[in-house]
NUKOL-771057 format. One line per 3 residues: number of its first residue (from 1); their letters; for each residue x, y, z of C-alpha. Coordinates in pm, 1 decimal, decimal comma, always signed. Layout:
BEGIN
NUM) A) X:Y:Z  ...
***
This chain:
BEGIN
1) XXX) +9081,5:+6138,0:+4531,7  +9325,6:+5916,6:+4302,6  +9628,2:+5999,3:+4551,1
4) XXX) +9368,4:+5799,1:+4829,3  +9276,1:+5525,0:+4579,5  +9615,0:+5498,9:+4469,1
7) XXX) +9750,6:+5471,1:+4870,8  +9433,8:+5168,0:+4916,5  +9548,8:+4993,0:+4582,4
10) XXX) +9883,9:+5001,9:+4712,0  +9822,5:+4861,1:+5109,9  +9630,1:+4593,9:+4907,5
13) XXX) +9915,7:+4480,2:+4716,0  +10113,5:+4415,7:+5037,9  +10208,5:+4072,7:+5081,4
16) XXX) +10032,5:+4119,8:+5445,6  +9720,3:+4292,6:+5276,2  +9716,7:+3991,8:+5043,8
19) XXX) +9712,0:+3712,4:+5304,4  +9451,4:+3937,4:+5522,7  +9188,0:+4093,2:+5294,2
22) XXX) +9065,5:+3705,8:+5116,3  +9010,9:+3597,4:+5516,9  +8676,1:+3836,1:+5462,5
25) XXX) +8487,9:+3561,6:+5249,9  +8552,1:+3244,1:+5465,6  +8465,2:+3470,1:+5808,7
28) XXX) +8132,6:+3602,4:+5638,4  +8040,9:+3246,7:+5521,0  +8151,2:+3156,2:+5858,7
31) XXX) +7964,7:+3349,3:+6106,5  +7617,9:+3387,9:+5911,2  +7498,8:+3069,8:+6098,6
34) XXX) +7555,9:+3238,5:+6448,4  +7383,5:+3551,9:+6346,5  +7085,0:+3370,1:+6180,9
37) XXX) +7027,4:+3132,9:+6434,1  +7039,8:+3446,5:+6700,4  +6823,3:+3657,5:+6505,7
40) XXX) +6521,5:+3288,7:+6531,0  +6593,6:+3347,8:+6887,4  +6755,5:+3702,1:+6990,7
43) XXX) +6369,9:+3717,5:+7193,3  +6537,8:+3434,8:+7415,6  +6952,5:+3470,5:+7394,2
46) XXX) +7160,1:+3657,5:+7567,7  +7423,9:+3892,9:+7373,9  +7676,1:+3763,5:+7565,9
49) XXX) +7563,9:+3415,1:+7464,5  +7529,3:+3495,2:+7109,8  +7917,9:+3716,2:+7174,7
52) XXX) +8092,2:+3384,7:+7295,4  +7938,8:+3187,8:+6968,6  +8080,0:+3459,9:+6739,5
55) XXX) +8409,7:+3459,7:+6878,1  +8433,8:+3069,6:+6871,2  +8370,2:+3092,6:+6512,4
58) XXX) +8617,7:+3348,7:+6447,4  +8861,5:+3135,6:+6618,4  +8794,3:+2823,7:+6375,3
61) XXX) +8725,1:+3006,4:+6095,8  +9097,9:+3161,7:+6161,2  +9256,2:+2828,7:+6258,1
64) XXX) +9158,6:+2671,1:+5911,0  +9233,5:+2951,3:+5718,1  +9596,6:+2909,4:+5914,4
67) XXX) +9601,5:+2560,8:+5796,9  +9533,1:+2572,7:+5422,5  +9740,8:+2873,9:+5389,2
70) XXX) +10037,0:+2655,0:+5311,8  +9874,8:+2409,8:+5067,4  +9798,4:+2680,8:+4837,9
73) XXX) +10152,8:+2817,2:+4912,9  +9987,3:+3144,1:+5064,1  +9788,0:+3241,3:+4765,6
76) XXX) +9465,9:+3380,4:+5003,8  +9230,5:+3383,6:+4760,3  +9223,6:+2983,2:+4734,9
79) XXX) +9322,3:+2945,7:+5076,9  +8973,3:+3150,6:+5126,1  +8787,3:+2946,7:+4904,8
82) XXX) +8873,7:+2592,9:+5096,8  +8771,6:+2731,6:+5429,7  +8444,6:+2802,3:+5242,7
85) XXX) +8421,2:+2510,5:+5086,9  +8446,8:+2285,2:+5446,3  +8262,5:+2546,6:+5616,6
88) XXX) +7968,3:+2422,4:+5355,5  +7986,3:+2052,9:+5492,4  +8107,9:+2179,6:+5824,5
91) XXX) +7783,9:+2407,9:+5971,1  +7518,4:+2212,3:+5737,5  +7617,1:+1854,1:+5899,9
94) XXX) +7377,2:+1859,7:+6172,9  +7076,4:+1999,0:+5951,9  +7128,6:+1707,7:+5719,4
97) XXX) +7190,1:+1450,9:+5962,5  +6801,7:+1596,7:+6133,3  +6699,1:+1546,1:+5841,1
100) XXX) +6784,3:+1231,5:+5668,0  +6685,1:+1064,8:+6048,4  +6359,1:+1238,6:+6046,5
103) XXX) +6251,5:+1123,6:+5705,0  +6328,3:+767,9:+5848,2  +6433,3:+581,3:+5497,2
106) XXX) +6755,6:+386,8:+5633,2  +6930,0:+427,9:+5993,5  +7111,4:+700,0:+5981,8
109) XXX) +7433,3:+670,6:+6236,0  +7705,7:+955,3:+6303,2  +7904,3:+648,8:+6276,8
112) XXX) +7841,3:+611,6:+5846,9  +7686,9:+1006,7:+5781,4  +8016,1:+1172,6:+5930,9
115) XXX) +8254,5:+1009,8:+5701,8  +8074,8:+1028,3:+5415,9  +8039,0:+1418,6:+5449,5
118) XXX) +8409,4:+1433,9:+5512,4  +8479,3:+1246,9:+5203,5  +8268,9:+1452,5:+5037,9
121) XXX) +8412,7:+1736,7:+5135,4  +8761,0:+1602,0:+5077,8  +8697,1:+1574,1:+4712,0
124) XXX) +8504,7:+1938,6:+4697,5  +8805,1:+2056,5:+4822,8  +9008,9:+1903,6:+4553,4
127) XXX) +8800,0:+2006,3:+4269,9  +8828,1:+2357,0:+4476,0  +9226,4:+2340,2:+4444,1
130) XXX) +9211,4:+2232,7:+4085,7  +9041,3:+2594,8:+3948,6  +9185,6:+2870,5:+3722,4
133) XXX) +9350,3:+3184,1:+3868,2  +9025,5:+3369,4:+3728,9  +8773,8:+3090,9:+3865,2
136) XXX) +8908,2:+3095,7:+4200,2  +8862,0:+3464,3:+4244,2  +8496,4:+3424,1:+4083,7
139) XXX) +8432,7:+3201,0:+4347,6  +8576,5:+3436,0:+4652,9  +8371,1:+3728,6:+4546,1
142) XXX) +8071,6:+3548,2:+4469,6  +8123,0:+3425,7:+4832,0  +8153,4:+3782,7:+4948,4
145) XXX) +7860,5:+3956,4:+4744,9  +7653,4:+3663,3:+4817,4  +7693,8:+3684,9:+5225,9
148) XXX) +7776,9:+4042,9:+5294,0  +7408,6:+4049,2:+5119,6  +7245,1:+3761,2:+5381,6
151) XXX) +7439,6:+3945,7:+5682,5  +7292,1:+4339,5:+5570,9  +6987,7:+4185,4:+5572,6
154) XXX) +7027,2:+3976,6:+5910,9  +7149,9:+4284,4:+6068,1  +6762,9:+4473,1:+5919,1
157) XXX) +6597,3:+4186,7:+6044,6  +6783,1:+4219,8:+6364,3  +6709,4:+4612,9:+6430,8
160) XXX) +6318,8:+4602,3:+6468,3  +6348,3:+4308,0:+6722,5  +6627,2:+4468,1:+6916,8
163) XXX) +6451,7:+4817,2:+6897,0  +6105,4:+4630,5:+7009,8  +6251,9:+4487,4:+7324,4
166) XXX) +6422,6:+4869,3:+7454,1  +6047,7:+4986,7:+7400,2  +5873,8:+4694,9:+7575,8
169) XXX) +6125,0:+4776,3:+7835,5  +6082,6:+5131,2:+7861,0  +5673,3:+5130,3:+7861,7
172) XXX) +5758,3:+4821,3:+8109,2  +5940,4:+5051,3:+8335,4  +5664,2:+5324,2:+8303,6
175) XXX) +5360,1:+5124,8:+8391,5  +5560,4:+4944,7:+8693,8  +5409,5:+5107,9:+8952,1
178) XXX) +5462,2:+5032,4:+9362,3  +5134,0:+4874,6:+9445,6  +5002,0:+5020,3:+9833,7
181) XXX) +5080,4:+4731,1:+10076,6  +4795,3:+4729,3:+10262,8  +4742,8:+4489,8:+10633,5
184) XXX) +4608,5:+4126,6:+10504,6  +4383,8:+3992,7:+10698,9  +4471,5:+3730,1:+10923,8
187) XXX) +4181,8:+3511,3:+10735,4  +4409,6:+3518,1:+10381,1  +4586,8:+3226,3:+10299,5
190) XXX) +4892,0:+3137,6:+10201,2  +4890,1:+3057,5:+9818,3  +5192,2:+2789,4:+9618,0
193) XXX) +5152,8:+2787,9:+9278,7  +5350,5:+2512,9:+9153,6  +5452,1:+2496,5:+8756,2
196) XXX) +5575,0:+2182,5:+8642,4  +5730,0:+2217,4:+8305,8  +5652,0:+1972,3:+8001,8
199) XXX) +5413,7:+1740,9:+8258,6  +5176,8:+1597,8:+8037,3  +4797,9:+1540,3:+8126,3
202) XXX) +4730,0:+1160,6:+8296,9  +4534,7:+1087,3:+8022,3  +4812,8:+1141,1:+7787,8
205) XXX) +5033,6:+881,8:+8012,5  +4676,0:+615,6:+8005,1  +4675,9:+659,7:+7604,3
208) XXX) +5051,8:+657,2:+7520,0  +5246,6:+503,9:+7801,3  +4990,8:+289,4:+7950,7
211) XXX) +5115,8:+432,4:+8260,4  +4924,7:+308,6:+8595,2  +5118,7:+475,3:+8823,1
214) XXX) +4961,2:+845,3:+8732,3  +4632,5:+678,6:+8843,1  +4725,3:+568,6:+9200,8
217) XXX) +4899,9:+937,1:+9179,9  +4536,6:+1085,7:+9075,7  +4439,6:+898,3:+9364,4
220) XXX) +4703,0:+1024,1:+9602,0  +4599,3:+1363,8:+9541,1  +4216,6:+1307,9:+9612,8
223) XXX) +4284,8:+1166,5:+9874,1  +4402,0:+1468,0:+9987,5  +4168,4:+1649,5:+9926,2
226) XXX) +4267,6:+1823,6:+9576,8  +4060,1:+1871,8:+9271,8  +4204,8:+1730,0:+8971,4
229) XXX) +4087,2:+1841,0:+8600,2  +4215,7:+1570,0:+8366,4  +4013,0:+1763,8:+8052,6
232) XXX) +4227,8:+2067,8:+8097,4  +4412,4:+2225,4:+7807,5  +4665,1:+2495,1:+7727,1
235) XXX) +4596,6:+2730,4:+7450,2  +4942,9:+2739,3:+7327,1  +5296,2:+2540,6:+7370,9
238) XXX) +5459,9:+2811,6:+7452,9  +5603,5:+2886,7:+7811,0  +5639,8:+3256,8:+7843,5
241) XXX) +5304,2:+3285,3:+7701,6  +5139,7:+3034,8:+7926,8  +5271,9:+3153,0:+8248,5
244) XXX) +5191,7:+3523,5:+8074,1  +4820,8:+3430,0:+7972,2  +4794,1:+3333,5:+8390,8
247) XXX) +4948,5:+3523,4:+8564,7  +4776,5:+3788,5:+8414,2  +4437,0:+3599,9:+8354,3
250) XXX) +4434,3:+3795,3:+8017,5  +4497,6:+3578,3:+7686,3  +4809,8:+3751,8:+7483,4
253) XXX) +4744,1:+3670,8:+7099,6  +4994,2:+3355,9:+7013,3  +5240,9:+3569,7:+6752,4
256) XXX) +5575,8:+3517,0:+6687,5  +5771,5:+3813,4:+6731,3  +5574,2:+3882,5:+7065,8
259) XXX) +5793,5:+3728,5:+7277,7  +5920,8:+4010,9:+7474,2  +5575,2:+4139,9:+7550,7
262) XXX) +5498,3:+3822,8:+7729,8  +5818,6:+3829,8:+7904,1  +5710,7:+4205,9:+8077,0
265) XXX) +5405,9:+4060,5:+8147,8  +5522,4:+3784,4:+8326,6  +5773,3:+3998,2:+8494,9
268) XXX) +5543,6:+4247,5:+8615,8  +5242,8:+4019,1:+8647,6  +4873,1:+4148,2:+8740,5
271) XXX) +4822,2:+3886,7:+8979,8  +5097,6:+3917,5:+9184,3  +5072,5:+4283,7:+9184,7
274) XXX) +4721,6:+4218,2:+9303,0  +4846,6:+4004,7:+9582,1  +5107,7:+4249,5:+9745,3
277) XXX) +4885,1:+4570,1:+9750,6  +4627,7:+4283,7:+9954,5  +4974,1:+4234,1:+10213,2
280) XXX) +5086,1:+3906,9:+10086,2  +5457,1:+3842,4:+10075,8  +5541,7:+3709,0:+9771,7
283) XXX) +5824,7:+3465,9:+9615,4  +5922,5:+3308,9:+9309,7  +6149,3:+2996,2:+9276,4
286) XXX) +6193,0:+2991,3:+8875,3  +6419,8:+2805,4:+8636,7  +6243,3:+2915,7:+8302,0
289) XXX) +6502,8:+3149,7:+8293,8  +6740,9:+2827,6:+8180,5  +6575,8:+2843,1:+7873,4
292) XXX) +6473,9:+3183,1:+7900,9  +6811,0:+3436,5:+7967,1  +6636,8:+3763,0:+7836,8
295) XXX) +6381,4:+3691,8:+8076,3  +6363,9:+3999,7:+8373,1  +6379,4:+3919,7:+8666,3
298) XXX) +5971,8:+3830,4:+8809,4  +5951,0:+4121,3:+9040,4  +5841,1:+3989,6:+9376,9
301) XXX) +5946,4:+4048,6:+9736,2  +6173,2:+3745,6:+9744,7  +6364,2:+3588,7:+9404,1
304) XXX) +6530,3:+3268,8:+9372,9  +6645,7:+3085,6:+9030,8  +6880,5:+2887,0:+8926,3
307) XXX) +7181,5:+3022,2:+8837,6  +7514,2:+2836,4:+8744,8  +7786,3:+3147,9:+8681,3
310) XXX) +7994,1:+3294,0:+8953,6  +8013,7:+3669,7:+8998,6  +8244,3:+3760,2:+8700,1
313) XXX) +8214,1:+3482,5:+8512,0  +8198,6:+3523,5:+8126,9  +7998,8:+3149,5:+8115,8
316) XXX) +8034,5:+2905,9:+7894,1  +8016,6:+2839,8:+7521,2  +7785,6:+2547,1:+7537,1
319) XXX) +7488,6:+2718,2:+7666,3  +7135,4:+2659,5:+7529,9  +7213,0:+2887,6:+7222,9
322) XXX) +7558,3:+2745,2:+7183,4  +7433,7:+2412,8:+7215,9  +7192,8:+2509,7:+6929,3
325) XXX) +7424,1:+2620,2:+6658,8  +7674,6:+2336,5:+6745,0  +7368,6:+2100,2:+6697,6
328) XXX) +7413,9:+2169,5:+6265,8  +7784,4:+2147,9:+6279,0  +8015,4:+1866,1:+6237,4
331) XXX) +8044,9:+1902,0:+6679,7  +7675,9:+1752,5:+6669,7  +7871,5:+1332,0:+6581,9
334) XXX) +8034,0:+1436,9:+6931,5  +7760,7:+1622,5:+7090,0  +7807,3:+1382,2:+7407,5
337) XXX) +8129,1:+1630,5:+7528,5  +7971,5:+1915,9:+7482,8  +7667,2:+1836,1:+7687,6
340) XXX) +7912,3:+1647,1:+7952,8  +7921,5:+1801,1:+8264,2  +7735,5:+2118,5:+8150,2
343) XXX) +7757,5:+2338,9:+8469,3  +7337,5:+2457,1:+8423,8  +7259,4:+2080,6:+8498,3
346) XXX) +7476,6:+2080,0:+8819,0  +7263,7:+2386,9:+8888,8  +6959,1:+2240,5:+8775,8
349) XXX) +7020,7:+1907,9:+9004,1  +7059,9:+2064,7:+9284,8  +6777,3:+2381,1:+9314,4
352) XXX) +6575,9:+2090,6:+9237,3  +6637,6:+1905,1:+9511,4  +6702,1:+2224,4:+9801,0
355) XXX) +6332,4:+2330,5:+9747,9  +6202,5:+1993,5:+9795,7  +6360,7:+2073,7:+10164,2
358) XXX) +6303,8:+2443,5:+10172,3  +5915,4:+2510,3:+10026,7  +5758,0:+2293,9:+10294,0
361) XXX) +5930,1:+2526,8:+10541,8  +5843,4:+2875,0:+10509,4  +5813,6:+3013,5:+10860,0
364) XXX) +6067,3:+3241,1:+10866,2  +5850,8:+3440,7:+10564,9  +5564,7:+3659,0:+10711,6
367) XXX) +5237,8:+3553,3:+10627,8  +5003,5:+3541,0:+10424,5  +5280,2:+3394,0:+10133,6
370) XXX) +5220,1:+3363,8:+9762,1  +5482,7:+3088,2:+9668,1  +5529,2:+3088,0:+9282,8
373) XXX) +5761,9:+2785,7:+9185,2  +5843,3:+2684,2:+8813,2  +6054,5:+2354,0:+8825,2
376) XXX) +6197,6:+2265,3:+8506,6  +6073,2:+1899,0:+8535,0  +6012,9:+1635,0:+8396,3
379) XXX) +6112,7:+1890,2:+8087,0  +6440,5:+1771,4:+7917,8  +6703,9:+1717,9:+8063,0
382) XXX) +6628,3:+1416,7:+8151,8  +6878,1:+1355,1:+8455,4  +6661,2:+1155,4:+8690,4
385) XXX) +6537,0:+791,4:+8684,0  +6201,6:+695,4:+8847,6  +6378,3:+670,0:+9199,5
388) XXX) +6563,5:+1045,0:+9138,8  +6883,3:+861,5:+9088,2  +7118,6:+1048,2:+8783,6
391) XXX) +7126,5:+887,1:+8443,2  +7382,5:+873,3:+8278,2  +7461,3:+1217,6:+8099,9
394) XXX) +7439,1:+1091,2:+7736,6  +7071,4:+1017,1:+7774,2  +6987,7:+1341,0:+7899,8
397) XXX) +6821,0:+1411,1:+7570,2  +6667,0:+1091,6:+7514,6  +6284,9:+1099,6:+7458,4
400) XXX) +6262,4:+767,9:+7627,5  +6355,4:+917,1:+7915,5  +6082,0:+1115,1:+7948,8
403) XXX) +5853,4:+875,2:+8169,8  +6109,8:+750,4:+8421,8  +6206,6:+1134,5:+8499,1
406) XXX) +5784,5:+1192,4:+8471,2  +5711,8:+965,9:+8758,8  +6031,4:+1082,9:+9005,9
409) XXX) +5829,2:+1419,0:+8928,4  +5506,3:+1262,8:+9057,3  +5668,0:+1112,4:+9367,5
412) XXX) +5807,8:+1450,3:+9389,3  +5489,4:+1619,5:+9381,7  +5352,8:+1405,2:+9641,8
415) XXX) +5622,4:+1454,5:+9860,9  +5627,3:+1831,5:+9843,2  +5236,7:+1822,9:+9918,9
418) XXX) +5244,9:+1577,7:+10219,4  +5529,3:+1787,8:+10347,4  +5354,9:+2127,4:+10290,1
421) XXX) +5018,4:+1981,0:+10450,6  +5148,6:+1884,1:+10756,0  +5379,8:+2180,1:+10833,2
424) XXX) +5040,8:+2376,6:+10772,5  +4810,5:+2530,1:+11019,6  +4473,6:+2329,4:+11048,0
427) XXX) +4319,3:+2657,0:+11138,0  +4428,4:+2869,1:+10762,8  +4526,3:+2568,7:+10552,0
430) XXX) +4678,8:+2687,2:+10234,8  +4583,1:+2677,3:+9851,2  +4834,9:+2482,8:+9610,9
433) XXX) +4811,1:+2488,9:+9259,2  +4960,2:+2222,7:+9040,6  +4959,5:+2267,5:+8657,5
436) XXX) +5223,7:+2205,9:+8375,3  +5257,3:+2536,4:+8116,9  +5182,4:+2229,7:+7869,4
439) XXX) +5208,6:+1881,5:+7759,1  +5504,8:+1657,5:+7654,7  +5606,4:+1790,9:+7303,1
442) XXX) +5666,4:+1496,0:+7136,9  +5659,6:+1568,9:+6786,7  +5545,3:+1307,1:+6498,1
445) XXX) +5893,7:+1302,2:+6384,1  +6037,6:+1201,7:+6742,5  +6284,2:+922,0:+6668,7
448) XXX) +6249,0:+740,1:+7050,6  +5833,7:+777,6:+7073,6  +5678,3:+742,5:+6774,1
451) XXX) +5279,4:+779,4:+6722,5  +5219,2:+1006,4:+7014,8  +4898,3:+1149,0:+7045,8
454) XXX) +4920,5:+1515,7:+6911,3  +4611,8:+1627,8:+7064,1  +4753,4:+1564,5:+7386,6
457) XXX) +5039,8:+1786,3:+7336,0  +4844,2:+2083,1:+7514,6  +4736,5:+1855,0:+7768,9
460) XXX) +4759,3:+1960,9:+8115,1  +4837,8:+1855,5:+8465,2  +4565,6:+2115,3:+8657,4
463) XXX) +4462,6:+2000,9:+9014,2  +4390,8:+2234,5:+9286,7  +4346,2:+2176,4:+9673,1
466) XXX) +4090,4:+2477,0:+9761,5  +4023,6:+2463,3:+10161,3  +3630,6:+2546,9:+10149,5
469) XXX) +3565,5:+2615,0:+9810,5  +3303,6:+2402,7:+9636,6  +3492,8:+2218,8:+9406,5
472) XXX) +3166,3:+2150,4:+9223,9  +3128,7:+2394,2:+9052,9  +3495,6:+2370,2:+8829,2
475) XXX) +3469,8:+2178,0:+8569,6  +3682,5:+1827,8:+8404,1  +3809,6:+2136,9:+8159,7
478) XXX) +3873,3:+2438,1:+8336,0  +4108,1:+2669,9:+8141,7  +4420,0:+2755,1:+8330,4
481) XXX) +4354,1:+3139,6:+8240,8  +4121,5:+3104,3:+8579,2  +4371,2:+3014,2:+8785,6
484) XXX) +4408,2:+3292,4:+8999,5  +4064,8:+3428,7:+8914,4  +3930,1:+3122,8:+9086,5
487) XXX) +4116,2:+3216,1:+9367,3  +4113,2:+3555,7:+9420,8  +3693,3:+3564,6:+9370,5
490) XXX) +3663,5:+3318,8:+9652,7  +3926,1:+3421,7:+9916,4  +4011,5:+3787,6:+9811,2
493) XXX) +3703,8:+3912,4:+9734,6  +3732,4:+4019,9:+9405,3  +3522,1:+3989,9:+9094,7
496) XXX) +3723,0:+3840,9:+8794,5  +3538,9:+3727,3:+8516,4  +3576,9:+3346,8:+8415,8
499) XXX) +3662,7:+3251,6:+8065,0  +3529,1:+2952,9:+7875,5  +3733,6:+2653,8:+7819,6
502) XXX) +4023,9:+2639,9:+7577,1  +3907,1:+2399,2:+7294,8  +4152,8:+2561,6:+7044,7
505) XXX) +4511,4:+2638,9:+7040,3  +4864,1:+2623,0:+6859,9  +5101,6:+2354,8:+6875,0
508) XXX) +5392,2:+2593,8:+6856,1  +5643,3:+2700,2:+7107,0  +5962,5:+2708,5:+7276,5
***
């Protein structure tokens, strides 16, 4: 036992051991952000997402350790401690900046905040260089205690969630079971379900906007022949859960920590289970998956989302969780490069566009077709104007935004649905659903729209065009769990129980 202690005491009084073992504090410090911020969201990141973040940190972490090496003329421990020190300023810059903007005292500019935090942690790391031999290495393992502590407990938090998704999976796996295709009847017909993601209710554009235009398109679409329920509301903000909550037609309980239950259910949904054992072919156009990577894959007969890496590709580093943690670093002042040319918006752009071409043509799919489509419009980013011509990248974020790219989804929605209509046989004229998961979540805090209604933050877009159905008897507030009930009762024969109207929800979600 003393000959091994004696060999470690002895590698760590190498002049190599000495440069490598202080590195520990600064790269604990370092990459606690990446593993907090993945264990918020592990429900919704990828691990290779959350790999390529590590790794990036690793690399700075090593670079600066590199450079202050020599202005402590290789003494590790200090070296250690100054990587620390601008790590502080470094990953916290973003949180502050949030948060000095949001509390809305005095503009707050990258322009004045960056500078100041850089001087600031100029003269921290002075005051660093300036302690005793026996301070300095209070510092370093204070630094190491104190985060090798945060990360064991990061990694306990981490094991539950990663243990709940295998199950989820596995009992997943087990209840999938092949539904009997059985001969639809030639009277069955064909069913698009349009989602439209962060499209807030009309009367949310009357109140806020003092939009006009989502009246003459109210007007478009009764003309028409649809069904529009302005009163409609979503009983949480939450995608997966919406689009969980109907395609099932069952109401998950709004918990965080549930996510991956709602994304099985939505992968394996009731209703479109339902559908094939009645014959239907069905297919999904999605792109919640852009915000959504742990999503499976919806099973249907036919699959088509977005998808912007090539076959081998390790993607990129800016992804939605990269984007994230850069977000609270010093990288936020010059978040406009990071988001520049971001290969998922190329992606985005363009499956946009191709099903506004390929939906309306379907007639190389047998029939009857159940046509699920969830366009990530007019949710952020906000790349088209009114006209669907690109803004420029750097407003891509921008909350003011929101209503130009609100009304090119409008004149989208009335394209798709004059296009649909007329390619469709007079004799079985199809159902279409359009609905948003939820409203617009502008927040109280939001810097570019200030006072917006919060109660309209569930508020729905919900109009139906039902080909012989009695539109009478649906109501201004008809809770999207119905969806499919509605349907299924009146063309499939079945016998789904209605639920009341959703008067109460949560203004959480992702």
């Amino acid at each position: 036992m003393d000959q091994t202690r004696d060999f470690i005491n002895r590698i760590l009084e190498t002049r190599a051991a000495r440069l490598i073992y202080p590195f520990i504090a600064p790269l604990l410090f370092g990459l606690y952000p990446a593993f907090y911020y993945y264990t918020k969201n592990a429900t919704m990141v990828q691990s290779a997402s959350f790999g390529r973040v590590v790794l990036a940190y690793v690399l700075l972490i090593l670079a600066l350790y590199l450079v202050f090496l020599p202005f402590h003329h290789f003494n590790g421990t200090r070296a250690a401690n100054s990587v620390s020190v601008f790590l502080l300023f470094f990953n916290t810059y973003g949180i502050i900046y949030n948060e000095l903007r949001d509390a809305d005292i005095f503009r707050i500019e990258h322009l004045t905040l960056l500078p100041l935090l850089l001087l600031m942690a100029g003269y921290a790391l002075w005051f660093t260089m300036r302690l005793a031999k026996k301070q300095a290495a209070t510092l370093w393992k204070g630094t190491v205690i104190l985060f090798t502590a945060l990360m064991v407990l990061t990694v306990l938090r981490l094991i539950p969630i990663e243990v709940k998704k295998a199950r989820i999976q596995r009992e997943a796996n087990r209840q999938v079971e092949a539904a009997a295709i059985a001969e639809a009847p030639s009277s069955y017909p064909d069913i698009y379900y349009f989602i439209f993601d962060e499209f807030s209710g009309v009367e949310a554009m009357r109140q806020y906007f003092h939009n006009t235009e989502v009246d003459e398109f109210k007007a478009f679409l009764e003309d028409n022949g649809f069904f529009v329920m302005e009163d409609s509301f979503s009983s949480s903000n939450h995608t997966v859960h919406q689009m969980a909550v109907r395609m099932n037609y069952t109401e998950y309980e709004y918990k965080q920590g549930d996510q991956p239950i709602w994304h099985e259910a939505l992968a394996n949904a009731r209703g479109i289970a339902l559908l094939e054992s009645k014959g239907y072919t069905t297919m999904v156009f999605e792109e919640i998956s852009m915000l959504h990577p742990t999503l499976p894959d919806i099973h249907a007969d036919y699959l088509f989302h977005y998808n912007y890496a090539t076959e081998g590709d390790m993607g990129i580093l800016f992804d939605e969780f990269g984007m994230l943690v850069a977000d609270t670093t010093m990288l936020y002042a010059f978040d406009d490069f990071y988001r520049l040319g971001n290969p998922a918006d190329q992606a985005h752009k363009d499956f946009i566009i191709s099903l506004q071409e390929r939906l309306p043509n379907l007639e190389d799919i047998p029939s009857p077709r159940f046509v699920y489509t969830h366009l990530m419009i007019p949710h952020q980013p906000f790349m088209f104007d009114r006209n669907g011509d690109l803004v420029d990248v750097t407003f891509f974020q921008n909350w003011n935004y929101y209503e130009g790219q609100y009304i090119y989804t409008m004149k989208y929605i009335e394209k798709m649905v004059t296009r649909i209509l007329a390619n469709a046989d007079p004799a079985r004229p199809p159902v279409i659903i359009l609905q948003s998961d939820h409203g617009a979540r502008i927040r109280k805090n939001n810097q570019e729209l200030k006072g917006f209604p919060q109660e309209m933050l569930r508020n729905i877009l919900f109009a139906v065009y039902l080909p012989g159905y009695d539109t009478s008897t649906l109501t201004q507030d008809e809770n999207p769990i119905n969806t499919l009930p509605i349907i299924f009762n009146h063309y499939l024969g079945e016998d789904i129980p209605l639920q009341a109207p959703n008067l109460q929800g949560t203004e959480e979600g992702d």
